[in-house]
MMTF fields as JSON, N, C-alpha, C and O atoms, coordinates in Angstrom:
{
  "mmtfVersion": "1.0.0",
  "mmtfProducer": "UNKNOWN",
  "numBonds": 387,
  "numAtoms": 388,
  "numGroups": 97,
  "numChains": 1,
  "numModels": 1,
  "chainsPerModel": [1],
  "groupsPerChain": [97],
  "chainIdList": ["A"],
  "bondAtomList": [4, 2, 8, 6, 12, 10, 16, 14, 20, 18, 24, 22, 28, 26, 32, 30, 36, 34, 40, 38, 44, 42, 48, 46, 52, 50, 56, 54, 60, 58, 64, 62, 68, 66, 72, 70, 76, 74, 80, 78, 84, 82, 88, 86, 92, 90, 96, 94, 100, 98, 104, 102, 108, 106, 112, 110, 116, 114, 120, 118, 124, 122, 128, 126, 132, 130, 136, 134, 140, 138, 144, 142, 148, 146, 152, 150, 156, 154, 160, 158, 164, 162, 168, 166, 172, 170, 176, 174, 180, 178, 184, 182, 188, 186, 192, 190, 196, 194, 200, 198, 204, 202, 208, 206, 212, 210, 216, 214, 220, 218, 224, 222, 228, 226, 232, 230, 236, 234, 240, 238, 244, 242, 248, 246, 252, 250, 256, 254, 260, 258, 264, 262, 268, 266, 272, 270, 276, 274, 280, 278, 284, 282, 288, 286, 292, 290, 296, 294, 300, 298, 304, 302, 308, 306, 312, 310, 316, 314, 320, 318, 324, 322, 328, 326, 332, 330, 336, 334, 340, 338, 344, 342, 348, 346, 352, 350, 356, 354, 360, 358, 364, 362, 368, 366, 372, 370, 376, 374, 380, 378, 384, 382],
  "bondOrderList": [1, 1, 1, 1, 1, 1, 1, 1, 1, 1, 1, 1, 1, 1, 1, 1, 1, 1, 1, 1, 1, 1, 1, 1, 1, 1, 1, 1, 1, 1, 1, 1, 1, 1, 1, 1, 1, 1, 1, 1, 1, 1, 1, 1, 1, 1, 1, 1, 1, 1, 1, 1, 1, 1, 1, 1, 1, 1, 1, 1, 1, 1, 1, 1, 1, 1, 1, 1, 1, 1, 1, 1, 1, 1, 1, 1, 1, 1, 1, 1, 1, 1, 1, 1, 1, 1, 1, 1, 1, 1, 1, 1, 1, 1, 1, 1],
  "groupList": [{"groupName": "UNK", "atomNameList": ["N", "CA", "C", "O"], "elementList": ["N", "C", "C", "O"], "formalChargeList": [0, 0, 0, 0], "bondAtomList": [1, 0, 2, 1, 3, 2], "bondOrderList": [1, 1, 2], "singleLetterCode": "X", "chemCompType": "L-PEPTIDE LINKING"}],
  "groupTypeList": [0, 0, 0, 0, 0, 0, 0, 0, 0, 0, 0, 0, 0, 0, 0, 0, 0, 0, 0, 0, 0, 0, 0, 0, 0, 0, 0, 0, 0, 0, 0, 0, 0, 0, 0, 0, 0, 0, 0, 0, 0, 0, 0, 0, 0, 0, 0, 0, 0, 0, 0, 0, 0, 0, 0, 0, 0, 0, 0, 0, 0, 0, 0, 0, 0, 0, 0, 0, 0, 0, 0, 0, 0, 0, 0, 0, 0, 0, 0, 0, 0, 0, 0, 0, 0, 0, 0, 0, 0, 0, 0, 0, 0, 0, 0, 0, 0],
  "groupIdList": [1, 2, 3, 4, 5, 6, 7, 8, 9, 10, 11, 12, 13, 14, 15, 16, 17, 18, 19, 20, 21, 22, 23, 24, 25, 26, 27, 28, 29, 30, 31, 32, 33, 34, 35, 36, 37, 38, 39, 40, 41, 42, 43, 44, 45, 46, 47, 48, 49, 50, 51, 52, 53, 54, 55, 56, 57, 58, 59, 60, 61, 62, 63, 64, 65, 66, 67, 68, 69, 70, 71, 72, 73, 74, 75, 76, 77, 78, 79, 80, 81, 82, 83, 84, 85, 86, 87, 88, 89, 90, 91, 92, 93, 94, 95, 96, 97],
  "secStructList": [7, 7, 1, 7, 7, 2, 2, 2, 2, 2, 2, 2, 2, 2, 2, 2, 2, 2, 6, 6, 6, 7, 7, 7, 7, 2, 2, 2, 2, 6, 6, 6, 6, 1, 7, 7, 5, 1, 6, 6, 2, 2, 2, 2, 2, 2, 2, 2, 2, 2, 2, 6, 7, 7, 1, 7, 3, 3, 3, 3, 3, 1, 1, 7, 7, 5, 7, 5, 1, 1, 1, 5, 7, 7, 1, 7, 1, 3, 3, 3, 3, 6, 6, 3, 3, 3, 3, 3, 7, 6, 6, 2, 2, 2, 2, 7, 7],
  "xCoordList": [0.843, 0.0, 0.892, 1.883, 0.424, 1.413, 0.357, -0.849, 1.362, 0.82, 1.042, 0.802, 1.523, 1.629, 0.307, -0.071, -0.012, -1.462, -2.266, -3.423, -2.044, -3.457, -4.629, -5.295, -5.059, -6.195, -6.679, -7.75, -5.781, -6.485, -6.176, -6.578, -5.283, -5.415, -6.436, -6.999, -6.944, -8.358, -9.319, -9.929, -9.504, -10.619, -10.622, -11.432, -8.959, -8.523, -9.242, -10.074, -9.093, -9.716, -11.215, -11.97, -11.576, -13.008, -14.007, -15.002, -13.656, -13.859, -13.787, -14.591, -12.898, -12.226, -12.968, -13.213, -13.336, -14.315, -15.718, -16.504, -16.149, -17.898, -18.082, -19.143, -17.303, -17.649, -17.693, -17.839, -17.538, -17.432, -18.444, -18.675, -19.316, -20.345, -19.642, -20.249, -18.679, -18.204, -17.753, -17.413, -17.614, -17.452, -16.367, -15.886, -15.578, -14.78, -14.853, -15.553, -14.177, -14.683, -13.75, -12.886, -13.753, -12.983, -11.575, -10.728, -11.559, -10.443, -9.346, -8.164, -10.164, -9.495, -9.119, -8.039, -10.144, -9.262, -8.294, -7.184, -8.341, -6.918, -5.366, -4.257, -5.806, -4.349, -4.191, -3.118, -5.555, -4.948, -4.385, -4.331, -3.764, -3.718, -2.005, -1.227, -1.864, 0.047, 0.39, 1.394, -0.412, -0.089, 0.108, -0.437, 0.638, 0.867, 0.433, 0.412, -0.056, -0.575, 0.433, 1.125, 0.541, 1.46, 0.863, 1.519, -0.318, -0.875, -0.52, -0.658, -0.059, 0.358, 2.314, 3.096, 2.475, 3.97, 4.636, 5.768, 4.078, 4.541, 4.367, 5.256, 3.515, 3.736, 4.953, 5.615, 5.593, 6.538, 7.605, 8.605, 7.954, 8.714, 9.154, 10.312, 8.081, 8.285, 9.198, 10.159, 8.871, 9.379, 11.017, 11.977, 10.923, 12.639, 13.38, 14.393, 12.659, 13.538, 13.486, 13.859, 13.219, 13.285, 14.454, 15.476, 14.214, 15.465, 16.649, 17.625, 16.797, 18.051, 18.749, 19.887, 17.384, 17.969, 18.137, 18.975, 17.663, 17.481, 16.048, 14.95, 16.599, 15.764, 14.876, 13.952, 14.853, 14.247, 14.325, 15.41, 13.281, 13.477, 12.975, 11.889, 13.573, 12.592, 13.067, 14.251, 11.86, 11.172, 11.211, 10.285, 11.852, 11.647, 10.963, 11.304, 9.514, 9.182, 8.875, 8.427, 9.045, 8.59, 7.057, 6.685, 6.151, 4.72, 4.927, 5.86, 3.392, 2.799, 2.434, 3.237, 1.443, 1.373, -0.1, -0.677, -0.424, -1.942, -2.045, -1.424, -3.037, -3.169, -4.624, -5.506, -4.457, -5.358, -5.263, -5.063, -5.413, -5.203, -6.874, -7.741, -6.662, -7.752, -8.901, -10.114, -7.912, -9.085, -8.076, -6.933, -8.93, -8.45, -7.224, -7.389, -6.462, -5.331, -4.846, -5.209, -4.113, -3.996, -2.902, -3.144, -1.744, -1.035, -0.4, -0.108, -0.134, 1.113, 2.763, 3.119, 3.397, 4.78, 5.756, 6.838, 4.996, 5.363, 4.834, 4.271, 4.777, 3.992, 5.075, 6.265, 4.576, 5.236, 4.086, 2.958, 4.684, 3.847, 5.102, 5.867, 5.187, 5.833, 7.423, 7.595, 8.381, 9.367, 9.715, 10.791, 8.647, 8.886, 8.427, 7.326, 9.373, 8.762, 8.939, 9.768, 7.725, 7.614, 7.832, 7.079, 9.011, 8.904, 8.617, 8.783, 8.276, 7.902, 8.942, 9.346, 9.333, 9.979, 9.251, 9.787, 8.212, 7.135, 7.192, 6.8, 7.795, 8.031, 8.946, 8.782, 10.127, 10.733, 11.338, 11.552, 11.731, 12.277, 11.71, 12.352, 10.506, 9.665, 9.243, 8.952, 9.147, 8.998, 10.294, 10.061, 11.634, 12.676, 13.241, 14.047, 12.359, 12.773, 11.951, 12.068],
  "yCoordList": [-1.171, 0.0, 1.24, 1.397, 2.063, 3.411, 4.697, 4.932, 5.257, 6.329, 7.44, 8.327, 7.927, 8.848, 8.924, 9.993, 8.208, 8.119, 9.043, 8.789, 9.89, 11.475, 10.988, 11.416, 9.967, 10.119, 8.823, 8.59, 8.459, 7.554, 8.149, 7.652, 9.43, 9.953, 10.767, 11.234, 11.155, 11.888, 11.228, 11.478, 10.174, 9.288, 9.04, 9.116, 8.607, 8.363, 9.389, 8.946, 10.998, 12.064, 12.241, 13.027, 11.52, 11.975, 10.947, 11.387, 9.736, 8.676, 8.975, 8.64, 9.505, 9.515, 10.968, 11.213, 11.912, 13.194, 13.121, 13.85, 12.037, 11.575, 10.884, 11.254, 10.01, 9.568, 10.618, 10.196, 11.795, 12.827, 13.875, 14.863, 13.629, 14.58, 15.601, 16.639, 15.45, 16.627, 16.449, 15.319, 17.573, 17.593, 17.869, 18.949, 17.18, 17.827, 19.076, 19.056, 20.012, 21.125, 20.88, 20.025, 21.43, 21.381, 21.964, 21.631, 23.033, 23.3, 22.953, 23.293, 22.08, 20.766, 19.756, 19.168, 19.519, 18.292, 18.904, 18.487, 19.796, 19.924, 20.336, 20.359, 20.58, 20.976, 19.473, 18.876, 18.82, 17.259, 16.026, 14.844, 17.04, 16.079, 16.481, 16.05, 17.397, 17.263, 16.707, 17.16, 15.606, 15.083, 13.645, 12.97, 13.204, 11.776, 11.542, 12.296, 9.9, 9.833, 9.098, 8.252, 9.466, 9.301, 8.055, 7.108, 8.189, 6.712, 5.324, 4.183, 5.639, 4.448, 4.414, 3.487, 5.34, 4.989, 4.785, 4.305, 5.076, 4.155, 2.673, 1.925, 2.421, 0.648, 0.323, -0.294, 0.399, 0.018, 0.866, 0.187, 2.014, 3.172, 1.947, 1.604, 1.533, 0.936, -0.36, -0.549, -1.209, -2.226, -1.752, -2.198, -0.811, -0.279, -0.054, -0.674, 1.143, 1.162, 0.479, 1.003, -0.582, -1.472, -2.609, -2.908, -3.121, -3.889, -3.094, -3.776, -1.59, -1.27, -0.74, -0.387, -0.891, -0.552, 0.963, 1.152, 1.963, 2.78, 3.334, 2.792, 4.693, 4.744, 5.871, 6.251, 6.371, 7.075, 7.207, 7.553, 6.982, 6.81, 8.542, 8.995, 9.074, 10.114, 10.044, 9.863, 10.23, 10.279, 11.356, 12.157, 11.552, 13.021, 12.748, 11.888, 13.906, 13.494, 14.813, 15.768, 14.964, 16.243, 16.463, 17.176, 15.915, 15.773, 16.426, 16.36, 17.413, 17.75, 16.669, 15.74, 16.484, 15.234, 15.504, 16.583, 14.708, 14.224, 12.858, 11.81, 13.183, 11.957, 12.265, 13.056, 11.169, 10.795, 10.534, 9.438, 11.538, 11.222, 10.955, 10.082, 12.32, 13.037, 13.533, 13.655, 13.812, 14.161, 13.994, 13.538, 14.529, 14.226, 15.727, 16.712, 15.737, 16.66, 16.546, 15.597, 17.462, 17.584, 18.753, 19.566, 19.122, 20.237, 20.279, 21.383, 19.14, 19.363, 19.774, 19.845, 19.943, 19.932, 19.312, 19.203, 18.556, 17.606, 16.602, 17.221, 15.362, 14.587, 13.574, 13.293, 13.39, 11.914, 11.211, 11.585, 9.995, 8.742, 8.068, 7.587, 8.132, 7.195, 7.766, 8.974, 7.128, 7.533, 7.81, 7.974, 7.796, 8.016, 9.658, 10.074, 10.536, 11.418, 11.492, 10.838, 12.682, 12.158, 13.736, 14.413, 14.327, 15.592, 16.228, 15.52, 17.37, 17.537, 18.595, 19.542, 18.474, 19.439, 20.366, 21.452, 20.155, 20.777, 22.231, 23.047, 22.508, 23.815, 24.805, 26.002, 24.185, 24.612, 25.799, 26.637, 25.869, 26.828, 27.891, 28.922, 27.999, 29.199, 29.428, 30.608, 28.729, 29.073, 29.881, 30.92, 29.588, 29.718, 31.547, 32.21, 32.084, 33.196, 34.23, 35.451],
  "zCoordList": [0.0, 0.0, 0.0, 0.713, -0.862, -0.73, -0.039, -0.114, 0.556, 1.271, 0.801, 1.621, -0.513, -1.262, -2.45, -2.929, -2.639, -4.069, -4.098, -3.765, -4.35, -4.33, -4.057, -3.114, -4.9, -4.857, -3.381, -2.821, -3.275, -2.213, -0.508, 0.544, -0.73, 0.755, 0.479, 1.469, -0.83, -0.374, 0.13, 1.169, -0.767, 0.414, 1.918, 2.841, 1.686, 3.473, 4.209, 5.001, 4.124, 5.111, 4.639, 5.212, 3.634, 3.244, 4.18, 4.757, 4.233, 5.054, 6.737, 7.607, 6.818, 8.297, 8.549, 9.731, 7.621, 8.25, 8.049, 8.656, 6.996, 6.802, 8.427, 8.929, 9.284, 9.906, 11.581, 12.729, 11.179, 12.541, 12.025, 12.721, 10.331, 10.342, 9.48, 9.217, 9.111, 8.225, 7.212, 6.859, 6.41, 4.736, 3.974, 4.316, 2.785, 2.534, 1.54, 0.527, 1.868, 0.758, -0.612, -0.42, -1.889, -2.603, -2.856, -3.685, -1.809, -1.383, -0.42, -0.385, 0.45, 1.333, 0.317, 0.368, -0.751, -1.523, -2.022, -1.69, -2.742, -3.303, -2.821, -3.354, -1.789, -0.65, -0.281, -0.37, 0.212, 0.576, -0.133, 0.205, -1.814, -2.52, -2.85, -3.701, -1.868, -1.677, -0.404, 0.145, 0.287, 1.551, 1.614, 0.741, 2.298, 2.952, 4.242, 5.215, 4.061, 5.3, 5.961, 5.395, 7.372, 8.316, 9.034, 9.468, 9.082, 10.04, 9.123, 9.564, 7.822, 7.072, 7.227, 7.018, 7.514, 7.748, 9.074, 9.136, 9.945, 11.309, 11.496, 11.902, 11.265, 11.326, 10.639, 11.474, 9.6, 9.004, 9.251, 9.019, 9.604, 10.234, 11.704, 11.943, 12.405, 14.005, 13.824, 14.57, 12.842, 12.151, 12.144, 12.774, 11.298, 11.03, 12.232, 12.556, 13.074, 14.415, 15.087, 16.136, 15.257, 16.131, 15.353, 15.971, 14.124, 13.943, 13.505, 13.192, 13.401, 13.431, 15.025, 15.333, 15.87, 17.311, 17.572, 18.454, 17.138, 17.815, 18.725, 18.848, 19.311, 20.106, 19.23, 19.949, 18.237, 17.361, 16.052, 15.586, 15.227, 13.875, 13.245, 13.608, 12.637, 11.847, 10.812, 10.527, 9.907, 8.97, 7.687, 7.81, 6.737, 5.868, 4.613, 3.801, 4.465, 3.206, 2.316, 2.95, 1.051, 0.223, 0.063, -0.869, 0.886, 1.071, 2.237, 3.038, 2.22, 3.75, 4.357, 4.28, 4.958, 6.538, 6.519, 6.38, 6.631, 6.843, 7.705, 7.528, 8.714, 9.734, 10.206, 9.871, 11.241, 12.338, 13.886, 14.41, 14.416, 15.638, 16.736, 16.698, 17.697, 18.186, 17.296, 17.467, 16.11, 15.219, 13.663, 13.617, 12.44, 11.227, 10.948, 11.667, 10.243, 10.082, 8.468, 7.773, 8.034, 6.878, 6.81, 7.701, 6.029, 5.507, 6.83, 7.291, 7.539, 8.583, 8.321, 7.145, 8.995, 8.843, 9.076, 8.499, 10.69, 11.316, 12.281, 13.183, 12.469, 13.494, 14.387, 14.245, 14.855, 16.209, 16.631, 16.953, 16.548, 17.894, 18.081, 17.245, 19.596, 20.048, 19.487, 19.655, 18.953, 18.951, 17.368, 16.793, 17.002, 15.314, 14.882, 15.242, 14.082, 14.094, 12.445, 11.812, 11.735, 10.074, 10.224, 10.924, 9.456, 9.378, 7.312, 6.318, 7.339, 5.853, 5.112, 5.788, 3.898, 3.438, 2.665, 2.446, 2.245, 1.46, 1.318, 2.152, 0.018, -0.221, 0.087, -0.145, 0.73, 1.802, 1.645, 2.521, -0.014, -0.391, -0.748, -0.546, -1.311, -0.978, 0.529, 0.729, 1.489, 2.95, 3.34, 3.957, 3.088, 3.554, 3.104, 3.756, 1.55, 1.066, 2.157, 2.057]
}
């Protein structure tokens, strides 16, 4: 399963916000379609740090961050669970001017 597929992290938050009563707008889809979902890369992220033995794995991706926690998220920068952290480079260089 890839956690980069445009079109299937839109469903991911369209799914995950139909079930709290809310909608996606069309301007949520299209920002959520430069994101990755993070709840798909820790399971296999946990896998890694653990057989290379450290005590923290992080993560870098040219995608914003989209998850699930407390609630649904989208156009992050950065997340953690546990000792894994997924940080984003997204745009960095227009952020950085």
């Amino acid at each position: 399963m890839t956690i980069t597929d445009r079109k299937r992290v839109v469903e991911w938050v369209r799914q995950r916000l139909r079930r709290r009563g809310r909608k996606l707008t069309e301007t949520d889809r299209e920002e959520i379609q430069d994101n990755l979902v993070s709840n798909d890369f820790y399971p296999g992220a946990q896998i890694i740090r653990e057989k290379i033995g450290v005590d923290f794995l992080i993560g870098i991706t040219q995608s914003m961050i989209a998850g699930e926690d407390d609630d649904v998220f989208w156009n992050y920068f950065s997340t953690a669970q546990d000792h894994i952290l997924l940080v984003s480079t997204y745009d960095l260089r227009a952020y950085s001017k």
